[in-house]
SEDOVEX-58863 format. One record per residue (C-alpha): residue in three letters; x, y negated, z; residue number from 1. Coordinates in Angstrom, 2 decimals. Layout:
% residues N
<site type="Ala" X="X" Y="Y" Z="Z" seq="NUM"/>
...
END
This chain:
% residues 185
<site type="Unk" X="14.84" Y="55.12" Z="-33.22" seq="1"/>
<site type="Unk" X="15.71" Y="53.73" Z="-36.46" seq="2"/>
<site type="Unk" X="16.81" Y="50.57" Z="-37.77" seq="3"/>
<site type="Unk" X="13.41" Y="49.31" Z="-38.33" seq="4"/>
<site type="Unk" X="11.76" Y="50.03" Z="-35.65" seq="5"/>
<site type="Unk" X="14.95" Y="48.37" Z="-33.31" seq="6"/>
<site type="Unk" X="15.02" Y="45.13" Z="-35.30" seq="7"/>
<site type="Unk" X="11.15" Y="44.93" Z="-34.71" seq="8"/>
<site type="Unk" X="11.29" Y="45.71" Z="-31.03" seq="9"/>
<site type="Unk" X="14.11" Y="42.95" Z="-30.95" seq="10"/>
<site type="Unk" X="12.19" Y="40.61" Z="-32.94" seq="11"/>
<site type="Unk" X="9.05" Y="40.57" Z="-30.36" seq="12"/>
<site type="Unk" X="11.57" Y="40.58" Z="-27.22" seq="13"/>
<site type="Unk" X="12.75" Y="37.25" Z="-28.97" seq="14"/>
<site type="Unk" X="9.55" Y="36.26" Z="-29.71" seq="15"/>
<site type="Unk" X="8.11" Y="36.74" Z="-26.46" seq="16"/>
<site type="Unk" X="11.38" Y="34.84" Z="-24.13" seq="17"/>
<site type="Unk" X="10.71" Y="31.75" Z="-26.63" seq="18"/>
<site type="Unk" X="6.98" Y="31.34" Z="-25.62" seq="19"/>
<site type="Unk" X="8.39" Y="31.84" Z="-22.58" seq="20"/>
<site type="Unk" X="10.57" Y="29.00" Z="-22.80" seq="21"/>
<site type="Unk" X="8.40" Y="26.84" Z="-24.79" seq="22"/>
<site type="Unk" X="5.42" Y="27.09" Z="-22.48" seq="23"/>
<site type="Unk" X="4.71" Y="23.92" Z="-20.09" seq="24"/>
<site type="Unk" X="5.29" Y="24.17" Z="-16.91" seq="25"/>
<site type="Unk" X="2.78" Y="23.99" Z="-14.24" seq="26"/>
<site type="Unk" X="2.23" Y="20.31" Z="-12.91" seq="27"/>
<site type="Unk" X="4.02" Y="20.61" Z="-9.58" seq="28"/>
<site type="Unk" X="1.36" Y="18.76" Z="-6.82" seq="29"/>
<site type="Unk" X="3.07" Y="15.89" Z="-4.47" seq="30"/>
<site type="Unk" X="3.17" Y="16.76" Z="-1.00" seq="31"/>
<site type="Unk" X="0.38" Y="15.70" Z="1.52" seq="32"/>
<site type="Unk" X="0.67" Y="11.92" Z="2.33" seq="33"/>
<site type="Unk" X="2.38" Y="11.06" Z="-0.37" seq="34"/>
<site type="Unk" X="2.06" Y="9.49" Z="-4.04" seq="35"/>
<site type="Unk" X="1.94" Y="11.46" Z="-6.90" seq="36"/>
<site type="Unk" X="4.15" Y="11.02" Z="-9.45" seq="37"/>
<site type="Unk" X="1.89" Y="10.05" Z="-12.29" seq="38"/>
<site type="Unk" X="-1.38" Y="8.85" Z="-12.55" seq="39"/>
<site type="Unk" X="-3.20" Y="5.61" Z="-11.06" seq="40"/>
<site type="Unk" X="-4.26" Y="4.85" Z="-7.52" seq="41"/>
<site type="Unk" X="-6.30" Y="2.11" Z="-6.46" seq="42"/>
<site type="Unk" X="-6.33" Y="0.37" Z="-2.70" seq="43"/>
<site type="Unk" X="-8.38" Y="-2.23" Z="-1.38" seq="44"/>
<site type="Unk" X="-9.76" Y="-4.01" Z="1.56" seq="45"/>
<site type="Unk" X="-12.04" Y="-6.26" Z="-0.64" seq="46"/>
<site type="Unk" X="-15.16" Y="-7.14" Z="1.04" seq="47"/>
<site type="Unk" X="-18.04" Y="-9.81" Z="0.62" seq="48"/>
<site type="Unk" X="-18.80" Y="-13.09" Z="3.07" seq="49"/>
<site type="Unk" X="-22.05" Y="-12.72" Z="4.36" seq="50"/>
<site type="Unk" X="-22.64" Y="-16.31" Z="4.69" seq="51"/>
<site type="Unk" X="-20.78" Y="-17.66" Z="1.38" seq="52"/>
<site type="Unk" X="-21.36" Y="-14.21" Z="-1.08" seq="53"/>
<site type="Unk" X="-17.81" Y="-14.22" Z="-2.38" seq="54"/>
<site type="Unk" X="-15.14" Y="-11.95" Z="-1.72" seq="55"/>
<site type="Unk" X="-11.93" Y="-11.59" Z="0.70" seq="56"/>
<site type="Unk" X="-8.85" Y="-9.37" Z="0.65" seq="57"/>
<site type="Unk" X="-6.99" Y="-7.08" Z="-1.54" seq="58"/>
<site type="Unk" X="-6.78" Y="-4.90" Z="-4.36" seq="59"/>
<site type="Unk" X="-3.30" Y="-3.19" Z="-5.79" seq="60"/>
<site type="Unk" X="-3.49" Y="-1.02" Z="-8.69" seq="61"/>
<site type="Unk" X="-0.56" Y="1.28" Z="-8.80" seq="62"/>
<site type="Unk" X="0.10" Y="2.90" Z="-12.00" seq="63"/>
<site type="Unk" X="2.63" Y="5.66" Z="-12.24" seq="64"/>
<site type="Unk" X="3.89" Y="6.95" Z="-15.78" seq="65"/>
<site type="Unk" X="6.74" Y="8.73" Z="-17.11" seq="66"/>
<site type="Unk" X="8.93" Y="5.45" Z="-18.18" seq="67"/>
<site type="Unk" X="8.14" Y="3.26" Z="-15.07" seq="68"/>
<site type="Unk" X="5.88" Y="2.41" Z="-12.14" seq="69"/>
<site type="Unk" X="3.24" Y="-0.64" Z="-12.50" seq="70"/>
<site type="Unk" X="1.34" Y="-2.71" Z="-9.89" seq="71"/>
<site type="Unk" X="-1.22" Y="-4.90" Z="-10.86" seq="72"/>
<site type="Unk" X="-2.06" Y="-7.06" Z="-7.57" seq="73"/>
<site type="Unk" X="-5.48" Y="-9.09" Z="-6.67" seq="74"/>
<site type="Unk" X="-6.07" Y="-11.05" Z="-3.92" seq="75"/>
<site type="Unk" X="-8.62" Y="-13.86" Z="-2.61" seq="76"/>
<site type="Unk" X="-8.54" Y="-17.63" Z="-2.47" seq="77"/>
<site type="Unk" X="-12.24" Y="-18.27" Z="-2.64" seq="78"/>
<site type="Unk" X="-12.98" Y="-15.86" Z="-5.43" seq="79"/>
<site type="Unk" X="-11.57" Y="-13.31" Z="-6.75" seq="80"/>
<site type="Unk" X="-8.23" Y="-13.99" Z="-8.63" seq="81"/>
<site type="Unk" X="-7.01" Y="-12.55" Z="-11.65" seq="82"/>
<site type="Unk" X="-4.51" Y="-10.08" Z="-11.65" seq="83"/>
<site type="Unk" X="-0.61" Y="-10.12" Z="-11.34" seq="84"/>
<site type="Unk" X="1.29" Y="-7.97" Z="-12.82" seq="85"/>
<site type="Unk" X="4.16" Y="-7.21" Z="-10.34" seq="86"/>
<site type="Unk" X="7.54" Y="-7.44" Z="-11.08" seq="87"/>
<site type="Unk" X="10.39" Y="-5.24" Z="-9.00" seq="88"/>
<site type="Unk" X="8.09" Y="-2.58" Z="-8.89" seq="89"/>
<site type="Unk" X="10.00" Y="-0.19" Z="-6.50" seq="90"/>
<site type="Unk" X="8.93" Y="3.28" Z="-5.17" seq="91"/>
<site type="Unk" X="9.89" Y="5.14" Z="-2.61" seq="92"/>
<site type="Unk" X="11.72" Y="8.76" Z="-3.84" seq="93"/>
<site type="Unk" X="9.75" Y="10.93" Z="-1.33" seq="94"/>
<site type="Unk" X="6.34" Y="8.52" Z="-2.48" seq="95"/>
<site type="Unk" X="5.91" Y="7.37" Z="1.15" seq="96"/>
<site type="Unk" X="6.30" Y="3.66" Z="0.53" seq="97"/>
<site type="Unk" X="6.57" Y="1.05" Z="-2.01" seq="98"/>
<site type="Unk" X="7.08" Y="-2.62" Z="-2.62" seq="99"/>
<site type="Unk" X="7.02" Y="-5.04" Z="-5.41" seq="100"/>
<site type="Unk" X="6.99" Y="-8.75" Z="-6.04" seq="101"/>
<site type="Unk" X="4.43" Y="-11.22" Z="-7.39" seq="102"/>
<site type="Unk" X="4.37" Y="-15.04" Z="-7.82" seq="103"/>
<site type="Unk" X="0.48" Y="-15.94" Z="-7.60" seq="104"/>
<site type="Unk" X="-0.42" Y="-18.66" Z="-9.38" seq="105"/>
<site type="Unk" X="0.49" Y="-22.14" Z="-7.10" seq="106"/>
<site type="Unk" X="2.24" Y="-20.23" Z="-4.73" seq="107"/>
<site type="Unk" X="5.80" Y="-19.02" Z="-3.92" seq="108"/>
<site type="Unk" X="7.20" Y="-15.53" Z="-5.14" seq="109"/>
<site type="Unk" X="6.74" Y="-12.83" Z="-2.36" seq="110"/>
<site type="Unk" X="7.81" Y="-9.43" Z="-2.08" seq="111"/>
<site type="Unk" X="5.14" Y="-7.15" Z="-0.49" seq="112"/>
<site type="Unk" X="5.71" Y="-3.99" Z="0.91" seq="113"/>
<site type="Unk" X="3.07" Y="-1.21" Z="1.25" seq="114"/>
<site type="Unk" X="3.44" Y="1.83" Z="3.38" seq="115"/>
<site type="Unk" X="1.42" Y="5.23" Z="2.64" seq="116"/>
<site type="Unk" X="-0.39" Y="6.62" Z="5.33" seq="117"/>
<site type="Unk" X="-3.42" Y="8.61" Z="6.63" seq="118"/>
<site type="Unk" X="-2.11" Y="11.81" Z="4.23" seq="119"/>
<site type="Unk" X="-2.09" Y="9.08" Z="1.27" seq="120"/>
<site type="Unk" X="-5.75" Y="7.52" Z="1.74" seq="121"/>
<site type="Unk" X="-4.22" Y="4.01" Z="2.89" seq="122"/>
<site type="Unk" X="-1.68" Y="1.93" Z="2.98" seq="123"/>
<site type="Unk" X="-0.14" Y="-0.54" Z="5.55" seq="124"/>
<site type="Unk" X="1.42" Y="-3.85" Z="4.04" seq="125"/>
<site type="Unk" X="3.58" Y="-5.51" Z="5.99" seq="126"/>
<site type="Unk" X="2.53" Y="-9.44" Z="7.09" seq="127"/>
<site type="Unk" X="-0.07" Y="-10.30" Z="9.59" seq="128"/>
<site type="Unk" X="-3.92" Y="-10.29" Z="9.30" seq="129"/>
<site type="Unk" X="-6.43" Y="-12.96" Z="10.31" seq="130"/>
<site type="Unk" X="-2.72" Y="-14.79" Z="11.37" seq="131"/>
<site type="Unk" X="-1.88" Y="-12.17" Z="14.09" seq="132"/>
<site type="Unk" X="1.63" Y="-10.73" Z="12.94" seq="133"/>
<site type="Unk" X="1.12" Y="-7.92" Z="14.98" seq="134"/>
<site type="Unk" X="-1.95" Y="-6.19" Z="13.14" seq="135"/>
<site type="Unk" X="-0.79" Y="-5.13" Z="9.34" seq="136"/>
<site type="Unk" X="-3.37" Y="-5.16" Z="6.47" seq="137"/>
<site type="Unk" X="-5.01" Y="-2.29" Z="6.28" seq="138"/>
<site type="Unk" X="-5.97" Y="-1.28" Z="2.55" seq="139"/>
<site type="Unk" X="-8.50" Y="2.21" Z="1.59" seq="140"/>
<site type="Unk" X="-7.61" Y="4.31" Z="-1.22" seq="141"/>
<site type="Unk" X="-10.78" Y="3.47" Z="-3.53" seq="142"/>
<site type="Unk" X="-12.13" Y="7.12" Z="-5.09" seq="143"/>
<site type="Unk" X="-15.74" Y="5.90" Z="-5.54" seq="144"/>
<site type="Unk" X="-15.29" Y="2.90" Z="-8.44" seq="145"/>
<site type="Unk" X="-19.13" Y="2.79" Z="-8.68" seq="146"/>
<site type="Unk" X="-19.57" Y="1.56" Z="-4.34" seq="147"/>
<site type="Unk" X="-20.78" Y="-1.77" Z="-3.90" seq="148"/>
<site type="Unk" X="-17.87" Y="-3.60" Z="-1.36" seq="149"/>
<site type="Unk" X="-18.94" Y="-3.50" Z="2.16" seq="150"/>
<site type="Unk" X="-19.76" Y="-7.27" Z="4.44" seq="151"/>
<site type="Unk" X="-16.64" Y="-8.55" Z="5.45" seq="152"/>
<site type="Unk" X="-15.92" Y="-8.32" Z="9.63" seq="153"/>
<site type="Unk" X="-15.05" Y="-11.52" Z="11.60" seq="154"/>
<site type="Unk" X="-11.23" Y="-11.33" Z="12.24" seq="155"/>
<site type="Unk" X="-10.72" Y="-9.81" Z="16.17" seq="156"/>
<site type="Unk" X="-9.42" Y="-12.44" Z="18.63" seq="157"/>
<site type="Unk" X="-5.96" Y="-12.78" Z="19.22" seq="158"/>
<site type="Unk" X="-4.41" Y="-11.47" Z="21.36" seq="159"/>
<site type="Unk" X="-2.23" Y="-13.23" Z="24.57" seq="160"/>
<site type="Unk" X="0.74" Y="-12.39" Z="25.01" seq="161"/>
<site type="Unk" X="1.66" Y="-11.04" Z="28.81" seq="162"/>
<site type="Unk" X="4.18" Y="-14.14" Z="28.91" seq="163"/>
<site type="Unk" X="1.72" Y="-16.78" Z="28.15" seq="164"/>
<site type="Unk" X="-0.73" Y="-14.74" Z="30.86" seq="165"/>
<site type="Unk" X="1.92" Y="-15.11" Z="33.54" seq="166"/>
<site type="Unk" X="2.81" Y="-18.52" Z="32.98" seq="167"/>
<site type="Unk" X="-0.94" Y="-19.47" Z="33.40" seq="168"/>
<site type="Unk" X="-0.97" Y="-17.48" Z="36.38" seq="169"/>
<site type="Unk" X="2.00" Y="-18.43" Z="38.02" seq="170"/>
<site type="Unk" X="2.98" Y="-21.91" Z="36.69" seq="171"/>
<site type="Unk" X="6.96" Y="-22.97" Z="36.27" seq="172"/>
<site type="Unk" X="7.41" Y="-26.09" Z="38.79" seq="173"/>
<site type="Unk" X="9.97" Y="-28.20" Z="37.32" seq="174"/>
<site type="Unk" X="12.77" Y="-29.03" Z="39.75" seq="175"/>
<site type="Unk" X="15.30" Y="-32.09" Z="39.05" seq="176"/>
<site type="Unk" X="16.65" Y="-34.53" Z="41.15" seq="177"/>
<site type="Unk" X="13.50" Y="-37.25" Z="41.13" seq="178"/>
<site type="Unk" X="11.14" Y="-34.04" Z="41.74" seq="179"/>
<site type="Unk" X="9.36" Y="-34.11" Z="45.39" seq="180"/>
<site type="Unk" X="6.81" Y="-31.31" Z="44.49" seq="181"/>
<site type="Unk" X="7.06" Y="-28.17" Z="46.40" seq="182"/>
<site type="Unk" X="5.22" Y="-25.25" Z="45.49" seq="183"/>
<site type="Unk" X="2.61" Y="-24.44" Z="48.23" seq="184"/>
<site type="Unk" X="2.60" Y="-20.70" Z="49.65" seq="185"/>
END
């Protein structure tokens, strides 16, 4: 081979490992049930009243870029409110939970924290709904922006707890020294 022909041959084995090198690398996909690393992702659980026409629950906007993580947060108090932007915006490494904080207007800073689950199509926040603690706020990952909201349902009835369902059952009697009631068998 001569000169010319090696320094050529060298030239396009250069040539070709820098595009190599230079091309961008394939967007690697986040694991099933989890949140992506960038892009935006809408949840909600807002509905509309039948009898009033306005709208309850929640909206969060999570916005994921490069530089940080955004949450833009809506809820109800009679209409719809405007937006807070979220402060503390913390997420999860593994994208299975985040939390944030927000000060609505007239009301005291909170920190919520929202859980991923259903393979990423919901999340859980923590905090009671329709003031049972034990039933966390369900919210939908939204993928159809053009869907009217859906009629809000009556909050389920609370539930008793076995304690209060054995004390009605089997009342205490109160014994003390100016007691004279016996319980009966």
């Amino acid at each position: 081979m001569t000169m010319k022909r090696r320094a050529l041959l060298a030239g396009a084995i250069l040539l070709a490992s820098c595009a190599v090198l230079a091309a961008p690398r394939a967007k690697r996909p986040s694991a099933p049930g989890t949140l992506p690393r960038y892009g935006m992702l809408v949840y909600s659980d807002l509905c509309i009243h039948p009898d009033s026409g306005e709208f309850g629950g929640q909206r969060i906007t999570l916005q994921r870029f490069a530089e940080v993580d955004t949450v833009l947060y809506e809820f109800t108090a009679g209409g719809l409110s405007w937006p807070v932007v979220a402060s503390d915006v913390t997420v999860d490494p593994r994208g299975q939970q985040f939390y944030f904080t927000v000060q609505p207007p007239d009301e005291d800073e909170r920190t919520i924290n929202a859980r991923v689950v259903d393979g990423g199509k919901a999340l859980l926040l923590d905090g009671g709904y329709c003031d049972d603690q034990s039933v966390p706020m369900r919210l939908s990952l939204v993928t159809d922006y053009s869907r009217r909201a859906g009629v809000c349902q009556a909050c389920p009835a609370p539930k008793i707890r076995k304690d209060k369902e054995r004390e009605e059952k089997h009342p205490v009697l109160e014994v003390g020294p100016s007691s004279t009631t016996t319980a009966g068998l």
